[in-house]
N, C-alpha and C positions, 0 to 999 in steps of 0.2 A: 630674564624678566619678561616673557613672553606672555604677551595681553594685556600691556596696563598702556599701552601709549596711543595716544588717540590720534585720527586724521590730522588735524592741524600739528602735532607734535613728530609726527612720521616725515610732512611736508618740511617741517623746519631741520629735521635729520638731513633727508635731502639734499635740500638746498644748499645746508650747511657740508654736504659732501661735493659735491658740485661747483657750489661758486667758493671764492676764494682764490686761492693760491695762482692757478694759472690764469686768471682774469684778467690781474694786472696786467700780465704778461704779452697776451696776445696783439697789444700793438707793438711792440716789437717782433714777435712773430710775424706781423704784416712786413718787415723788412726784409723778410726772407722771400716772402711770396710778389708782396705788392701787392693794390689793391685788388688783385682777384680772389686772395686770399679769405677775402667779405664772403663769396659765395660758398666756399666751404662750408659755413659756420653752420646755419640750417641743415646742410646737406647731412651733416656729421652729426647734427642735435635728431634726427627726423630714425637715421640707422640705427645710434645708439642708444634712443629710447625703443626702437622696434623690439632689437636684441633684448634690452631687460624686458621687456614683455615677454618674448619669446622664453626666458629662461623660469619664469613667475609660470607661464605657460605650463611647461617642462616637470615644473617642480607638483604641479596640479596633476598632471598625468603620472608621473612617479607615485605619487600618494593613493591614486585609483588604483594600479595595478598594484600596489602594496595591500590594499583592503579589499582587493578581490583574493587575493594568496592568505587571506585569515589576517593579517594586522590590522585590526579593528580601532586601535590605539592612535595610529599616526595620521596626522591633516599633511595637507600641502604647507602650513605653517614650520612642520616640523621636517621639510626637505630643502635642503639649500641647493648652493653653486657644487659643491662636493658631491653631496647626493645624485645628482643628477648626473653629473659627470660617471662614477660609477655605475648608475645605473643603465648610460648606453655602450661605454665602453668596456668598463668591469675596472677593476683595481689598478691597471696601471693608466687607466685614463682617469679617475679620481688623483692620482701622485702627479699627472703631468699638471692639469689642472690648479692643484693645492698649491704646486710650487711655482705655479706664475702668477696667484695670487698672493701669495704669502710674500716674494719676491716682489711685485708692485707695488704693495701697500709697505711691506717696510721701506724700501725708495721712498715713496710718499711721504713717510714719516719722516726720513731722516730728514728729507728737503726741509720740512718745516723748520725744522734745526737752523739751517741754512738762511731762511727766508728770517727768519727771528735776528737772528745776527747780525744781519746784513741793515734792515731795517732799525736796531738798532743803532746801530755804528750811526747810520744816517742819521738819524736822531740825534745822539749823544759824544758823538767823537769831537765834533767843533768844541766842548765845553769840557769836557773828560779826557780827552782822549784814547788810547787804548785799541787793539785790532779787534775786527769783526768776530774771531776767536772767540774774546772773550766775552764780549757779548753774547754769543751761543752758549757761553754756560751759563752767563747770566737769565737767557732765556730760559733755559733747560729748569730754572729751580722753581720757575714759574708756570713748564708748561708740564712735568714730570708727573707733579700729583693729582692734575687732572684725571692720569688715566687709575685712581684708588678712587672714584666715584660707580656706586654698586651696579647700576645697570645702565640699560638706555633710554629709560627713562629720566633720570637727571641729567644724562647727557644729551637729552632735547634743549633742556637750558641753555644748555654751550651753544649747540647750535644755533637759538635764535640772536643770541649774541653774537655768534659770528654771521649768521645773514644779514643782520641787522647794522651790523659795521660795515659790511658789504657793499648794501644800499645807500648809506649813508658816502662812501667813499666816490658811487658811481655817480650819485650826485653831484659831489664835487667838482668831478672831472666835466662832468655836464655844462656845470656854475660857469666853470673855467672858459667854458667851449664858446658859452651865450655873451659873456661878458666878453669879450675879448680882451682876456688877462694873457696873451701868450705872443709870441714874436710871428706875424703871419709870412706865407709864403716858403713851409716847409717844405723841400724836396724830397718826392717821392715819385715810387715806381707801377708801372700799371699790371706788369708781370714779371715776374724772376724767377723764371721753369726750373732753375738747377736747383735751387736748393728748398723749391716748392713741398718737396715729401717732409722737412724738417717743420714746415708750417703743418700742415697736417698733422704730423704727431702731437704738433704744441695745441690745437685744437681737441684733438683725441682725447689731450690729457684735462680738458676742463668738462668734458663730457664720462668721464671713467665713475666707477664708483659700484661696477657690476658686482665685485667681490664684497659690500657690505650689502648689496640689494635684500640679500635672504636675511642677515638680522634684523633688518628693520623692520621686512615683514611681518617673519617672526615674534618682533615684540609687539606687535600692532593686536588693541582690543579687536578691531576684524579687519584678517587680511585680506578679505575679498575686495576690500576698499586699495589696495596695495597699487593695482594699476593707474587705478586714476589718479591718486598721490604723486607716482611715479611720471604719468602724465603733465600733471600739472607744474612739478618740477623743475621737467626739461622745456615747456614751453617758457616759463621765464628766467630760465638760465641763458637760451638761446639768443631772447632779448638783450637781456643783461648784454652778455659776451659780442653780440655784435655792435651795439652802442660802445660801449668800451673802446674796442678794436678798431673804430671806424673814427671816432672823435680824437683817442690820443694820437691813431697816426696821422692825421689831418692836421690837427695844431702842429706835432714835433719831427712827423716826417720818420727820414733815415737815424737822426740826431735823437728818437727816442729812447730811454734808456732800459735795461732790462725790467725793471716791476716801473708803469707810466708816471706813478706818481711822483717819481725821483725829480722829475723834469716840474714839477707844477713850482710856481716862484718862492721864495721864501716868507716866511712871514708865520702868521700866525694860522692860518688856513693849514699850509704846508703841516705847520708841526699837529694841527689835530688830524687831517690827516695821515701821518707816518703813524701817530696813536693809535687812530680807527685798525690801519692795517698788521698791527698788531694782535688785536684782537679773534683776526680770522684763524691766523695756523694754531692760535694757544685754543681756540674753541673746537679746531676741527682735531688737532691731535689724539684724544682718546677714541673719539668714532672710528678716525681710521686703525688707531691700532688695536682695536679690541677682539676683531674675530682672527688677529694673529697669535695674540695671548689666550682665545678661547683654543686655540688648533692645540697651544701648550699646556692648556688646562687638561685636554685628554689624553696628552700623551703621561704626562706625569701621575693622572690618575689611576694610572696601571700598576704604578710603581708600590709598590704596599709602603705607608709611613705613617705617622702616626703626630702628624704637620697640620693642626687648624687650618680650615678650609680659606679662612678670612687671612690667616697669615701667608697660606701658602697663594692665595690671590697677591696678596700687597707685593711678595716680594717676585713672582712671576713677570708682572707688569711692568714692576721699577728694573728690575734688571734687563728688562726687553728696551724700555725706555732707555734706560743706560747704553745698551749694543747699540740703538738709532743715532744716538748722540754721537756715537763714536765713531759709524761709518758715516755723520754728516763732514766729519773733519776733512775728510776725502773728495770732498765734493764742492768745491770752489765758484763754480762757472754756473749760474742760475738758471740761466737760459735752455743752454747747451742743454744740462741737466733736465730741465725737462721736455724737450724735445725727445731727447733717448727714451726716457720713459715714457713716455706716448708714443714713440715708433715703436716699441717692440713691445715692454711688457703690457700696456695699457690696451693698444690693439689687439692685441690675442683674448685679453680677460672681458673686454668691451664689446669686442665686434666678431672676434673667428670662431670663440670657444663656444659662446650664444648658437650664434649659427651653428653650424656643425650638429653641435648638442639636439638643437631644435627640428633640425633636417633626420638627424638617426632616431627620434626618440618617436616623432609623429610621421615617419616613412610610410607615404601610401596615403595619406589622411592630410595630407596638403594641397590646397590649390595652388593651379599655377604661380600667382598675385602672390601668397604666400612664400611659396618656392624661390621665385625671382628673387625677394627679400632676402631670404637667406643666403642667395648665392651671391646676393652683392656684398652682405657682412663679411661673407670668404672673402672676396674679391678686393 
């Protein structure tokens, strides 16, 4: 659907890939770190947005020397994370590449599984009963047909629904914080060095999102608009994420639970927010899984058959969705879980593979300022 989506709808893509899921998360994350944990957030929001620039960068300079070689055909619109990857490394740097993001974002996806379930049960077990389990398939029938929506341009809509419950959730937490609806005098720590890299990764992972950065461009009416969208994203993500991070470990301390809002008191508040935070992983699920079904779309189009294009979408998507459900089963521990993917596969696709890319591609055509950047994304 490349060219129908506008500034504001690019921005709601974004956001809706950005905040969410790890948001809640990160005051617990602050248990890991303590409150030094705070100064991360910027640090990590400030590199991570450099990186996608760097890679939007990347992808501009690929498209020049592609139309200086005679393809007169191709923009920077039409080169992603792949592209670029091939084009400084060659073909086995496109495959390392493909498979740390394709590996990320199905993670990503599954968690959502996970995150659905879980919030469920919390919701629903007091009056129903039944395990988190089941909930996750109960989720899965609601989050599954999301990803049979045509392009990304309807799937802006999600998005603003899921920023939009977002917002509405960080309020709460906010509400919570002003009022003094919470037991004061929570115990907490100022630093906790050992298992500081695990807070990190959980910060990484509210900042990731580099593996969808080229479709969104992509589909954008003008992607020259792309940086400043991208810009603007990550400046109030970074807000977002450290108000979050700062107020629930304040109120609930060490005693916070994995997603913050678990701890907010019961009542009628409580239950519209468990609602609200519903709303995020079912809105952010098709965004993330779609440039893993699109990686499927080419492979299968090789194949000679004589399979509607519209069928052979539906059932590409449902059965990708299907595999996410199923390695969510596997996946228990929320937290944990997204720590790991923020240590390893988020960091690489976020921060090393950017750099790197952006160091080999414009060799010689860097200033120092520029260079340092890049060697701290490695770093």
């Amino acid at each position: 659907s490349a060219g129908n989506v506008s500034f504001v709808q690019a921005v709601s893509n974004l956001m809706n890939i950005l905040l969410g899921v790890g948001l809640l998360s990160l005051p617990a994350a602050l248990t890991k770190s303590g409150w030094i944990g705070l100064a991360f957030i910027p640090m990590i929001a400030l590199v991570t947005c450099y990186t996608g620039q760097a890679l939007v960068e990347c992808s501009t300079t690929v498209a020049a020397a592609r139309q200086q070689q005679g393809d007169q055909n191709v923009s920077a619109a039409d080169i992603g994370y792949e592209q670029v990857a091939k084009a400084a490394f060659g073909s086995w740097g496109k495959a390392c590449v493909s498979a740390t993001i394709y590996a990320e974002l199905f993670g990503i996806c599954s968690l959502f599984f996970v995150i659905m379930g879980d919030n469920l049960h919390h919701l629903l077990a007091s009056t129903f009963g039944r395990t988190p389990a089941f909930y996750m398939l109960v989720a899965a029938g609601a989050m599954i047909p999301t990803v049979w929506l045509p392009d990304l341009k309807a799937l802006s809509y999600l998005g603003f629904l899921g920023v939009s419950a977002t917002a509405a959730v960080t309020l709460t937490v906010l509400g919570t914080f002003l009022t003094g609806s919470y037991a004061a005098g929570a115990a907490t720590t100022m630093v906790n060095a050992a298992s500081l890299p695990l807070m990190i990764g959980g910060i990484t992972f509210c900042f990731s999102g580099h593996g969808i950065f080229p479709s969104v461009k992509a589909s954008m009416k003008e992607p020259e608009q792309f940086p400043q969208a991208l810009r603007l994203s990550f400046f109030l993500t970074a807000i977002t994420c450290s108000l979050v991070a700062a107020l629930g470990y304040a109120m609930y301390g060490t005693a916070v639970r994995d997603i913050v809002t678990f701890n907010l008191p019961r009542g009628y508040l409580s239950l519209l927010v468990s609602c609200l935070i519903l709303v995020s992983p079912w809105a952010k699920f098709a965004v993330s899984a779609e440039p893993v079904a699109i990686a499927i779309d080419r492979v299968t189009a090789r194949i000679p058959n004589n399979v509607p294009a519209m069928a052979s979408r539906l059932v590409i998507r449902t059965g990708l969705a299907l595999a996410m459900l199923a390695a969510a089963r596997f996946c228990p521990f929320l937290s944990l879980l997204m720590a790991l993917i923020g240590s390893f596969l988020t960091v690489n696709v976020s921060l090393i593979y950017p750099a790197v890319l952006h160091l080999k591609i414009h060799q010689g055509n860097l200033s120092a300022w520029r260079r340092f950047l890049d060697y701290l994304g490695v770093v």
